[in-house]
N, C-alpha and C positions, 0 to 999 in steps of 0.2 A: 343403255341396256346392253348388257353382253350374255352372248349363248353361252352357256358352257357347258360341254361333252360329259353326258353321263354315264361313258362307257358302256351302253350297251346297246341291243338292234334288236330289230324283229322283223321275219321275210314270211311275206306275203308272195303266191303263186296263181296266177291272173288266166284261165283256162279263155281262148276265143275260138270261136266255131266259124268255119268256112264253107261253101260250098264250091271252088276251087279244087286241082287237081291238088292242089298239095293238102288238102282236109284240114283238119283243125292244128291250131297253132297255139302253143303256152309261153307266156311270160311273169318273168319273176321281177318282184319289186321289191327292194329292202328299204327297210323306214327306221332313222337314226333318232334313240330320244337323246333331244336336246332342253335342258331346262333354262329359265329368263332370269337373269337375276341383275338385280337395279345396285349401280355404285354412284356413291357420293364419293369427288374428287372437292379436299379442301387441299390450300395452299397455307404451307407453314416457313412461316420470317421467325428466324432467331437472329439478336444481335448482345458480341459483348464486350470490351474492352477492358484490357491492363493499362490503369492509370496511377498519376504517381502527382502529387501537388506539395505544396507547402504549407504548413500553418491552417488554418481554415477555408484558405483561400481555393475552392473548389473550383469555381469561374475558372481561373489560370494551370488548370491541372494537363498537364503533359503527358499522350497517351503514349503509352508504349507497344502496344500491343493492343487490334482490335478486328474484330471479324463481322461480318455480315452474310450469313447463309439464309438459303431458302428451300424445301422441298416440298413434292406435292402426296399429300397421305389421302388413300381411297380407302374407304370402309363399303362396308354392308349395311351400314345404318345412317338414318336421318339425322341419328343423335350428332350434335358435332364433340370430337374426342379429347378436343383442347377448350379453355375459354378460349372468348373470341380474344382480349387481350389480359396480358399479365403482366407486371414490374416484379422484380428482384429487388429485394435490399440489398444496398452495397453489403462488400465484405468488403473490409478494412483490417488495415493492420501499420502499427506505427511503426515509422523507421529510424524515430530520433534514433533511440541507443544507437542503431546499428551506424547512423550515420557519422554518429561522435567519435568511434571506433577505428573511423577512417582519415586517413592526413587529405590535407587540402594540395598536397605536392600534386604534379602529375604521375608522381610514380604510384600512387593509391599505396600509401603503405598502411598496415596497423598499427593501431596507436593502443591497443588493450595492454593494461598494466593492472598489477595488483600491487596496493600500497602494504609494504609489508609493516611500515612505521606506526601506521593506521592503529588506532586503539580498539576499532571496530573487530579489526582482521585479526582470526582467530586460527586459521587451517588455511590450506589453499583453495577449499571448497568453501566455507564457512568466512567471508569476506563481502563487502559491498559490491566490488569488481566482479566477481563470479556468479552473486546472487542474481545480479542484474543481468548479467550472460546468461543466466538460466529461467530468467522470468518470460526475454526475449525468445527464448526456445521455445516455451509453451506455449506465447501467444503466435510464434510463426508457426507449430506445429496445429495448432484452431483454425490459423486460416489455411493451410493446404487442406485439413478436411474441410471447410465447407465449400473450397473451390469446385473438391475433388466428388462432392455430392451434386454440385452443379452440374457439374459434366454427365458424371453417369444420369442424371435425369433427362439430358439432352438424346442419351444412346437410349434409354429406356422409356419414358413418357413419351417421346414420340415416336422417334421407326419403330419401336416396337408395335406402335396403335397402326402401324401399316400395313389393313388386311385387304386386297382386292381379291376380285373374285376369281380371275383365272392366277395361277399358281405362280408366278412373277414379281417375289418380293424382290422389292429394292436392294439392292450393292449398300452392305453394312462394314463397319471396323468393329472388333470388339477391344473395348477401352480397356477389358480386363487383362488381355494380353498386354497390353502396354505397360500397365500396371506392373506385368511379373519384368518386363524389361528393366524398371525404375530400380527394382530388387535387387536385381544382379549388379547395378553399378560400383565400384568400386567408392570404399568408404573409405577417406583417409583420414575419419576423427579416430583416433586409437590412442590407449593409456599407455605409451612405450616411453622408457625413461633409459636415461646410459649415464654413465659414469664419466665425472670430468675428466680423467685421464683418456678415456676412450674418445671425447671429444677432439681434444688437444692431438691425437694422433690422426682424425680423420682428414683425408684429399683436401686440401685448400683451395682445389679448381672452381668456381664460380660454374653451377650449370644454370644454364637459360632458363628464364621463369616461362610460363604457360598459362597461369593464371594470372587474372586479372590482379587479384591484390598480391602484393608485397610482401614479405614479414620484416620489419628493422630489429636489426641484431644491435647490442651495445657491449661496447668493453668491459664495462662493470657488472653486467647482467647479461650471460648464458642462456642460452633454450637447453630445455633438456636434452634434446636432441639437436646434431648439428644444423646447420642452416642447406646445406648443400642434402642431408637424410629428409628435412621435410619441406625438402622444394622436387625432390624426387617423388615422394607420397602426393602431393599436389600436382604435378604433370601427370601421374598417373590416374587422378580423377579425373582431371581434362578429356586426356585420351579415354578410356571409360564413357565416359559422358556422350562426349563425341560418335563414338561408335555404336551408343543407343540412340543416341540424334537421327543418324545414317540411316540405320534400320527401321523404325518410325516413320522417315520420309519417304522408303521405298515401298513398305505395306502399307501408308494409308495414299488414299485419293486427295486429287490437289485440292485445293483452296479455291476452287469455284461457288460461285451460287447457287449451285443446283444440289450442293451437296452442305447437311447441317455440323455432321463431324464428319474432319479432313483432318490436317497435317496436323494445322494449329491447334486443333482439341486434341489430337490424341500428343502433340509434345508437353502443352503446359500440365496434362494429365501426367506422366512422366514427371514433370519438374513436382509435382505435388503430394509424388508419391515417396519420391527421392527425398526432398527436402526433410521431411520427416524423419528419416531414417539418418540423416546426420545429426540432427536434435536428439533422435534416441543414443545415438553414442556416445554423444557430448556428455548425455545426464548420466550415462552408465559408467561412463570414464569418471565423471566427479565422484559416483559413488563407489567406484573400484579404489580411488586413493585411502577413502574412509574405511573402507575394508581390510586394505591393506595392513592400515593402523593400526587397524583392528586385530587384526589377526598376528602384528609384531608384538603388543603391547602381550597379547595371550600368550605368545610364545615365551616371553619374558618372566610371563608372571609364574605360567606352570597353569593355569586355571583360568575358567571365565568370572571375572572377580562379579559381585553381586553385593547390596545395597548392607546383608548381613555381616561379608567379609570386611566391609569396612568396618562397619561397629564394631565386629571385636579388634582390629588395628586401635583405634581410635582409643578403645578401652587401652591398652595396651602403650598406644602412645601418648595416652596424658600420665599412665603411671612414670614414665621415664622421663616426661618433661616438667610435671608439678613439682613442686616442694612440698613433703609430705605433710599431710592434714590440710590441705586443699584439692588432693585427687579425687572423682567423682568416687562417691561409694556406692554398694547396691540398696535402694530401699527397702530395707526388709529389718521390721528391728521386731524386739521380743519384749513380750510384755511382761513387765517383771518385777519384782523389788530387790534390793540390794540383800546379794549371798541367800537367793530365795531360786527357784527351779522357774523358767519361764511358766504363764498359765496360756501364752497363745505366741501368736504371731502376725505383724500385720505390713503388707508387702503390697507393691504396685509391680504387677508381670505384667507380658504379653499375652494373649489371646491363645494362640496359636497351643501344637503340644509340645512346644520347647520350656514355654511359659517361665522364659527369662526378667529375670528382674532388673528395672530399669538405673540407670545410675544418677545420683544427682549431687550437685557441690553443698555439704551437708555443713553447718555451724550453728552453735551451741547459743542461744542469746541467754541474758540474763534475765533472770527467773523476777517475772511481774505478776500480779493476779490479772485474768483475765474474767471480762464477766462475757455471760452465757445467757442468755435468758431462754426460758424454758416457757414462761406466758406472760399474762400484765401484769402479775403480782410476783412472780417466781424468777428472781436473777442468780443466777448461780455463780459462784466464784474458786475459780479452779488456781491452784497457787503449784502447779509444777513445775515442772521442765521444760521448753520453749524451743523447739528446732526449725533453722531456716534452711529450706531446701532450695535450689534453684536446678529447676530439670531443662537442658537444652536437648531438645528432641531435634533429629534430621529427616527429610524425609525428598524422594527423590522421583520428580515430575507427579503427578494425583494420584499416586499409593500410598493408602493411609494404613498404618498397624494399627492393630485396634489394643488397647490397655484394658486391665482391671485391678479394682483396690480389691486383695485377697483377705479377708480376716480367718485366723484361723484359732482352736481354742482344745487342748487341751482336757482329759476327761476329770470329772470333778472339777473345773475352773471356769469362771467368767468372767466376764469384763464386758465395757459397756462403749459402740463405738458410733461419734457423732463427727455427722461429715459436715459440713456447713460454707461459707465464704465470711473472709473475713472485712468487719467493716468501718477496723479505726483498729490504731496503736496498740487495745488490749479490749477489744468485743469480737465476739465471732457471732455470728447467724445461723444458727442450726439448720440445715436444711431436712436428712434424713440423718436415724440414730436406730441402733438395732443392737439388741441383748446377744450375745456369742458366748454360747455353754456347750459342753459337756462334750468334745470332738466335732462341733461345727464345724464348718468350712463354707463362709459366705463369700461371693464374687459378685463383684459391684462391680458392672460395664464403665467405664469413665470414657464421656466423649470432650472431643477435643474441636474446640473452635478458634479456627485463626485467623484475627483479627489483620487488613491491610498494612501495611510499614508505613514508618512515618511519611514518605517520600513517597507512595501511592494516596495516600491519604491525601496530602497537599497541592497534589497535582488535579485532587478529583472535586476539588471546594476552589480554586486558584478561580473559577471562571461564575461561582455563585455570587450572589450579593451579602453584601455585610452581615445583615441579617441571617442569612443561610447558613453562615461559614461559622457566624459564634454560637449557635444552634448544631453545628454539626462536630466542632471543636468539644460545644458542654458532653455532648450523646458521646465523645471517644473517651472523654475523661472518665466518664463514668465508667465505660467500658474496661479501660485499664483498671481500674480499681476496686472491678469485680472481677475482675482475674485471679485474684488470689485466692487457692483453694486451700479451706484447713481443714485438718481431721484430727478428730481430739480424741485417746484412747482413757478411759477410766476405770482403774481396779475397782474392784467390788469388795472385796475381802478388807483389804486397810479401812475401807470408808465403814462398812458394816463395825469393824471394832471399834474406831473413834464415837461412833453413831451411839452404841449399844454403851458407851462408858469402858471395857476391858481394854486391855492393854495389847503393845504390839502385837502379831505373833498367837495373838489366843486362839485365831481359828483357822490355824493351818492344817490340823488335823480334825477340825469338826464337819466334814463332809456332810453327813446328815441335817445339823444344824446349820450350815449356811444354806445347804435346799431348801429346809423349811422358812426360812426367813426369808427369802427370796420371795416363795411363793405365797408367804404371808402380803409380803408389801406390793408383787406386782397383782396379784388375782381380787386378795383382799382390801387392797390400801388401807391397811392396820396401820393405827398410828405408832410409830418407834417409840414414844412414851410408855406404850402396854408392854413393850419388848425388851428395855436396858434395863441396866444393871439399876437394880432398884437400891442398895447399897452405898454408905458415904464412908465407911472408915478406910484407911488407905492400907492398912495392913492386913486384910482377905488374900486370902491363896486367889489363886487360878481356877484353882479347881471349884471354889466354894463360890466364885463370880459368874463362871459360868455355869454351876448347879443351876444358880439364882436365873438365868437368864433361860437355859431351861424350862424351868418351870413357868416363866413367865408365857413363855411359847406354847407351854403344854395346857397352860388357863386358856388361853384365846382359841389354839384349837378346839379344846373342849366346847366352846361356848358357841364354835362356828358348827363343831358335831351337833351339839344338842339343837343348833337352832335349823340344821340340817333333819335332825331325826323329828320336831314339832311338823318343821314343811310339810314331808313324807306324812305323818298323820293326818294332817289338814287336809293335804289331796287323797288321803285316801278318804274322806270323812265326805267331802264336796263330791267324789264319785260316785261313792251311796246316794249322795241325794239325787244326784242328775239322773241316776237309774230310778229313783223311785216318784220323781214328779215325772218320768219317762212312764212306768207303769200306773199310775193314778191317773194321766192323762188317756190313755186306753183302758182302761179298768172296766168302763163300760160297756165295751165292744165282745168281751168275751163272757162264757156263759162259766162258772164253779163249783165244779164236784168233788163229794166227799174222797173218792177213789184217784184225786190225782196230787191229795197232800206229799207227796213220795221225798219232793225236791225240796228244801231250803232256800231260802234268799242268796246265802250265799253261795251255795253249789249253783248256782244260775245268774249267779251274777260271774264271777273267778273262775268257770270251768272252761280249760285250754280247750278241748276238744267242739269247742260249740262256738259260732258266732254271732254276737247280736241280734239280735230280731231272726235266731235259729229256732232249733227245737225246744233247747232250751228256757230261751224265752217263751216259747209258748208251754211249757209243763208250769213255768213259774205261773204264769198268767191264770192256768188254771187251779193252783192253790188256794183253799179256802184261809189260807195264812196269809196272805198278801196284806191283807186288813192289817193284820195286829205287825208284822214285820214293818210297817207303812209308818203305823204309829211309834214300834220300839223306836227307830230309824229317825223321826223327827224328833222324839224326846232326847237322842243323842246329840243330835244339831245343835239342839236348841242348851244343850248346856258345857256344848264344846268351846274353846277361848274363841275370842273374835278372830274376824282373819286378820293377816301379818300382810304389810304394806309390799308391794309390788317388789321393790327393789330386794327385800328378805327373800320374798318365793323366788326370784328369777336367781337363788344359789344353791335352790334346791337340787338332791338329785337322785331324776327316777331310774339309777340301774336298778334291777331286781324286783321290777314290776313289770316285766315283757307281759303278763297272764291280763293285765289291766288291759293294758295297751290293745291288745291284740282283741279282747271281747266289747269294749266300748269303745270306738274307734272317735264317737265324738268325747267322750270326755280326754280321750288322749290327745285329740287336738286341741282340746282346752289345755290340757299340761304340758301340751310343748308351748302352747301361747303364755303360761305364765311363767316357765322354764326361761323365756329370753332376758335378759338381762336388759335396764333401760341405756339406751348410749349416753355417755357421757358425753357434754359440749365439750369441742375441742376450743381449749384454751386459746386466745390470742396473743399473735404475737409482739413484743416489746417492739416499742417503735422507735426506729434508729435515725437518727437526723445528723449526716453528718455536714459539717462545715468546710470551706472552701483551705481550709489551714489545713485539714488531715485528719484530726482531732472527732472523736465520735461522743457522744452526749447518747446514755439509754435513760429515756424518760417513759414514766408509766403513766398509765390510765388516771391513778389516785393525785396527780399535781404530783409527785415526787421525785426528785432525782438523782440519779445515783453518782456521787464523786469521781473525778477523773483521776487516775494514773496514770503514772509518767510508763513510758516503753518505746519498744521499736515500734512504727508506722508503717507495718507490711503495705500499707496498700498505694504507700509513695513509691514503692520499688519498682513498678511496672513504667510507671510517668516517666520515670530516672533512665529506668534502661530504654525506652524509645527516644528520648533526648541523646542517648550516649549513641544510641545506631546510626541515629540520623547523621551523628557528624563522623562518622567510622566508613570502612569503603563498604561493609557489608550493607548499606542503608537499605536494597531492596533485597533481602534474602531475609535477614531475620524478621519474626514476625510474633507479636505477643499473642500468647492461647489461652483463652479460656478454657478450666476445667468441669465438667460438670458433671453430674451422674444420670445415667439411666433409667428407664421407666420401669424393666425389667431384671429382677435380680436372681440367682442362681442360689440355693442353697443344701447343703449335703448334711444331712443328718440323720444321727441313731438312735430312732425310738426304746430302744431297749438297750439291753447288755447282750442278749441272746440272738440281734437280729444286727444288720448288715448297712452301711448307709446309703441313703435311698435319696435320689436327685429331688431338686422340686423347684418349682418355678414360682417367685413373688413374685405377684403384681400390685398394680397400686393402690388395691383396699386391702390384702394383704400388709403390704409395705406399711400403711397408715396405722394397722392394728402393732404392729412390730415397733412403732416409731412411741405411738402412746405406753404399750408395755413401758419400752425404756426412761421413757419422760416420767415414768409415775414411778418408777425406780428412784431416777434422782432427785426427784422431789422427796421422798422418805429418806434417803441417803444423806441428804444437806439440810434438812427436816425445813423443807419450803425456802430453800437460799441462804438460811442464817447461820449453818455450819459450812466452813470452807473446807474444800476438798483438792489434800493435796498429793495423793497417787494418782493424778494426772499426768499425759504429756501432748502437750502441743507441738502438732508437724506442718507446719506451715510449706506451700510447695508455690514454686514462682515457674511457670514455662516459659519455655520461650519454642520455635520451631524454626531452623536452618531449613528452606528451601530452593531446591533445583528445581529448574524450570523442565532441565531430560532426566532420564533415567541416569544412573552409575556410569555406562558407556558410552553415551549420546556427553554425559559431561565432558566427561574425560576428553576424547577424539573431537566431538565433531564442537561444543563450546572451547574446546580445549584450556579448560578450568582444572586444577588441582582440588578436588573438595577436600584434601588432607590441608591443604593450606588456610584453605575457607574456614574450614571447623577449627583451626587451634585458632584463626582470629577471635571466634566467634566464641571458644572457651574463654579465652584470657578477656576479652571484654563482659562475659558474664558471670565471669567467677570473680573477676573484679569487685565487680557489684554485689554480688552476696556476701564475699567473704571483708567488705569494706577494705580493702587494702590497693596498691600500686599494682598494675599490672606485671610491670619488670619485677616486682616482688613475688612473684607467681612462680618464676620461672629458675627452674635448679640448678643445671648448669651455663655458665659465662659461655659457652661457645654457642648454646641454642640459644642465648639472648642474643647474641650480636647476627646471627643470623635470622632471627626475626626483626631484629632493627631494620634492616635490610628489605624485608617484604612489608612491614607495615610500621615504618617512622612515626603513624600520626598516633598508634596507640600505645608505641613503648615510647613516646619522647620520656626525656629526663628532666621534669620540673620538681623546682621545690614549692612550687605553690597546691595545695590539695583540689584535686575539683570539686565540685558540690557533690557529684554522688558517692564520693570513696569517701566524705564529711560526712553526709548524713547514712549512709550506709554502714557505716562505723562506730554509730551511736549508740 
């Protein structure tokens, strides 16, 4: 128990009485408060050791460094302020590298080299040698903090918890001063480089090493700096060092028992603070060089080059290095006939508002019919034009541009465009297909999937089972050979006059008449029979064929008016009645007087100003007419035609009946319920079975099947060109893509002549109603598959995508890769393949061949033997 002074008093004055000549006597008493207060003394052991072993052999570890303190902490409470016992997990850290680094001489020299032969080594930062210097940083930089956590828990978890009661805390060091001493030591890791002439003139005097380690200089290999400049920056960390050593020793207290932090915590504190700060220069110095680079290459260039500035280079540079009609051209072709005005346009851009058009190695194949199938009865056979596109897209570290297929169309003109995959030598697969009129502007997202490289791919089955791997082998084949995106454009105008019986040319100028025909075949699916030229002698004008065809237009609309204007009576005939089994069914609820005949059946049934079950209805109710109106009303029922089956009424149309609508609200929702149109099933689709040859077989529902033609095999192309990568040095950068389209389409259209185009967004019942439009088009167009249609063209598109693992700059500097080199590889091996020819036949002039002989031997050799893919790519 200890007193302790509460600094204050209180006096007391003590009066005694005598009877004595000296009389009464006073004494004074001062009384000091003192308060009791109880301390608990615990005793605290810390111990810790720098130790160093080999291999796992921990038994035989060799301590370097170790301590054993004790102090005594007094509190105020019972609580105890520590456990009673604790362990630490070692901290560790390995020292192979560092120890590899070093010679086994006595002279400790360094043995650190970077192999510059090395295929690895890239930069002097970007190297195995360097990597591994910098790995070792990090992990020496982990273990001085958790040394250096250690420590400060030892100044702060304990003397801190040292409260006794009288005012007498224990003799502390603060670890944090030590800290700033580790700061101030001199660093002699720094990015300083000299010039070899400046070397060659430096003192040749040999000055005295101070450090433990060495550096070996070699005759054939220079330091950047002379040997005698960084044996001077090393004695001066020494001395540094040293004179924070010094200081350190003299501010803390010795390495007794009785004290937990002394000399040796507050130096290896110091060494943990320091060590770090050489690691940090080391890593800032490697990233100063890459800088540096960085910043000559800029200066060189004039600009910070960017992932677009190579695209247009590139553009640029296969003009001057192709031989003409194999240089990438821009996708964007016009939809047209021969010496006729485009009616659209249809283009692969970018995203972005630059909305560049992409470039692709374009060739003409020879014109085969292709079939199309449209459902299980309907194959459609397109006999046009055929283009092979091969698009190598680049793209640099996981930034993707995003693409779209632009359709666009021309006022008064249409055309009809199916996007699909292709799935044999001459069948495609319709996927989505949309009508484009009248100054359309449809954008179609196209996403891009990139499929692993050959040499990822084999690397990642190398360890599966047999099973696994020709399972995983079948799922790539497949994969490449839905890669191939086609998109088929179809005039409308050519096929409507082949269709119709007239001649080329007749309905360039019929604007009005190919609207009406249009909208005959997609709204009404009118049979094309009701609509051609009804006519056989071959000497009719022009003019007299399409009278006929005319009129033939002007019959069917008639007949669609009249069966229109029947509907229209019908519902109004069926709304009579529904109001009048409505008023018979209360007829007896209300009471009728001669004084309220005022109103008519139908002034109460048609009058805008009244609703339903209004007043109205209540004057009507009180008419002593209701009776005979009740009766006229059924005798007209009863001798009106029957009613017209569901599918007739749902082409009814009630404008100009707002006045119905709006007073019977249930019979109006009876006329919008017969108003709907029934959906039509959607057709299935032809089913395609192809074979392990290439070869596609379209078989239908009915046992029947359709003959094969001979053509190109678009979907062997993709199998070809990962066979040609693989053995090429690009094997992991190129990478086969599939094309596909989006969920979401964009479309810009002008409802009128007087009005302005207005965005909109399809979705995928949208899309679906779009996709049917057009299918019932080409069904009436090729009158069910059995008229071929030859203002077609087929664009057949092959990807491929050039990837970097860094960005434009990260390539360049720190892989130190040329991607100007990478990409003409990687043209001349893909334009190979599209355009079936030799690669060295690519290329225009003799001095840029022999200098690509030189970067890549294995895809310009000079055989006369053809390989398989420039044989069947050439077919």
């Amino acid at each position: 128990v200890v007193d302790v002074p509460m600094g204050g008093s209180h006096e007391d004055t003590l009066e005694t009485k005598s009877t004595g000549l000296l009389g009464n006597s006073k004494t004074k008493r001062v009384s000091k408060v003192v308060q009791h207060i109880e301390e608990w003394h615990y005793k605290v052991e810390t111990s810790w050791c720098v130790s160093i072993y080999s291999a796992a052999d921990v038994a035989q570890k060799r301590v370097l460094k170790s301590r054993v303190g004790s102090t005594t902490l007094i509190t105020q409470s019972e609580e105890m302020p520590l456990p009673e016992h604790k362990d630490h997990e070692p901290i560790e850290l390995s020292l192979t590298w560092l120890m590899q680094q070093i010679d086994k001489t006595p002279q400790l020299t360094s043995n650190f080299r970077v192999n510059v032969e090395e295929n690895k080594t890239k930069t002097p930062r970007r190297n195995d040698a360097t990597q591994n210097a910098i790995d070792f940083a990090d992990h020496l930089k982990g273990w001085c903090g958790s040394v250096s956590v250690f420590m400060s828990k030892l100044e702060l978890d304990i003397l801190h918890r040292h409260n006794p009661a009288m005012n007498e805390p224990k003799a502390k060091i603060s670890l944090r001063k030590t800290c700033n001493l580790g700061e101030k030591i001199f660093n002699p890791v720094l990015p300083l480089m000299e010039e070899g002439e400046d070397m060659q003139k430096a003192d040749g005097t040999e000055i005295e090493h101070k450090s433990v380690l060495r550096l070996q200089s070699s005759s054939s290999e220079g330091f950047v700096l002379s040997p005698n400049d960084i044996t001077k920056l090393l004695n001066e960390h020494v001395n540094s060092m040293a004179a924070a050593l010094a200081k350190v020793e003299k501010s803390s207290p010795p390495d007794a028992e009785d004290n937990i932090v002394a000399v040796s915590e507050a130096t290896l504190s110091l060494l943990t603070v320091h060590l770090p700060h050489l690691c940090n220069n080391f890593l800032d110095s490697m990233a100063y060089v890459e800088n540096m680079m960085e910043e000559q290459l800029t200066a060189a260039i004039g600009k910070r080059i960017t992932a677009d500035d190579l695209d247009t280079f590139v553009k640029f540079h296969n003009a001057r290095l192709l031989c003409q009609g194999q240089v990438p051209q821009p996708f964007s072709h016009a939809v047209r006939r021969p010496e006729h005005t485009p009616v659209g346009l249809v283009s692969i851009e970018s995203s972005d508002d630059e909305h560049k058009c992409i470039h692709t190695h374009a060739r003409v194949i020879a014109n085969s019919t292709l079939k199309m199938p449209l459902n299980a009865a309907t194959v459609l056979e397109l006999t046009g034009k055929q283009y092979l596109h091969g698009w190598l897209n680049h793209r640099f570290e996981r930034h993707h541009n995003d693409y779209q297929l632009v359709g666009r169309a021309r006022q008064f003109s249409a055309y009809i465009l199916v996007i699909g995959t292709m799935t044999g030598p001459n069948s495609i697969e319709p996927k989505d297909a949309i009508i484009i009129q009248n100054k359309d502007e449809v954008m179609i997202p196209l996403l891009l999937n990139e499929l692993p490289t050959a040499k990822e791919f084999k690397d990642a089955i190398k360890s599966l089972s047999p099973e696994q791997q020709s399972f995983a082998r079948a799922y790539r084949s497949m994969q490449l050979q839905s890669s191939v995106f086609g998109c088929v454009v179809i005039q409308i105008k050519p096929q409507l006059e082949a269709l119709l019986g007239l001649p080329q040319n007749a309905l360039d100028k019929e604007m009005k008449l190919t609207q009406e025909l249009m909208e005959l075949f997609t709204e009404y699916q009118v049979p094309s029979d009701l609509l051609s030229y009804s006519g056989r002698s071959e000497g009719v004008a022009l003019e007299d064929k399409l009278d006929n065809v005319r009129t033939n237009v002007r019959a069917v609309t008639d007949v669609i008016e009249g069966e229109k204007k029947k509907q229209m009576e019908m519902a109004k005939a069926k709304t009579d009645m529904a109001i009048e089994h409505k008023l018979q069914n209360n007829f007896a609820e209300y009471s009728y007087e001669p004084q309220s005949m005022m109103m008519s059946c139908k002034e109460a049934c048609y009058d805008d100003s009244s609703d339903y079950g209004g007043s109205s209805l209540a004057s009507f109710s009180r008419s002593r007419a209701a009776p005979r109106m009740m009766a006229r009303t059924a005798m007209a029922m009863s001798a009106a035609p029957p009613p017209m089956s569901p599918a007739a009424v749902g082409s009814s149309n009630m404008i100009g009946h707002r006045s119905l609508a709006k007073t019977v609200p249930t019979v109006a929702s009876y006329s919008a319920k017969v108003d709907d149109a029934p959906q039509q099933q959607q057709p299935t689709r032809t089913e395609i079975v192809t074979d392990f040859k290439g070869r596609t077989d379209l078989s239908s529902d009915n046992g029947t099947s359709v003959a094969k033609s001979d053509g190109v095999d678009f979907t062997l192309l993709p199998q070809l060109l990962d066979a040609a990568v693989e053995k090429s040095d690009e094997a992991s950068a190129l990478r086969s893509t599939i094309i596909k389209t989006g969920q979401s389409w964009l479309r810009n259209r002008q409802e009128n002549l007087l009005s302005g185009l207005k965005l909109k967004r399809l979705l995928a019942d949208e899309l679906k109603l779009e996709q049917n439009k057009a299918f019932d088009l080409l069904d009436a167009l090729s009158r069910s598959g059995s008229l071929a249609i030859e203002s077609s063209e087929l664009h057949v598109i092959v990807a491929v995508t050039h990837c970097f693992e860094k960005d434009i700059i990260g390539t360049i500097i720190q892989d130190n890769i040329n991607p100007i080199q990478k990409l003409e590889s990687s043209t001349l091996l893909f334009a190979s393949a599209i355009h079936g020819v030799d690669a060295r036949d690519l290329i225009k002039d003799e001095s840029e061949l022999r200098r690509l002989e030189g970067q890549n031997p294995l895809l310009l050799k000079d055989s006369d033997e053809e390989d398989e893919m420039t044989r069947l790519a050439s077919c």
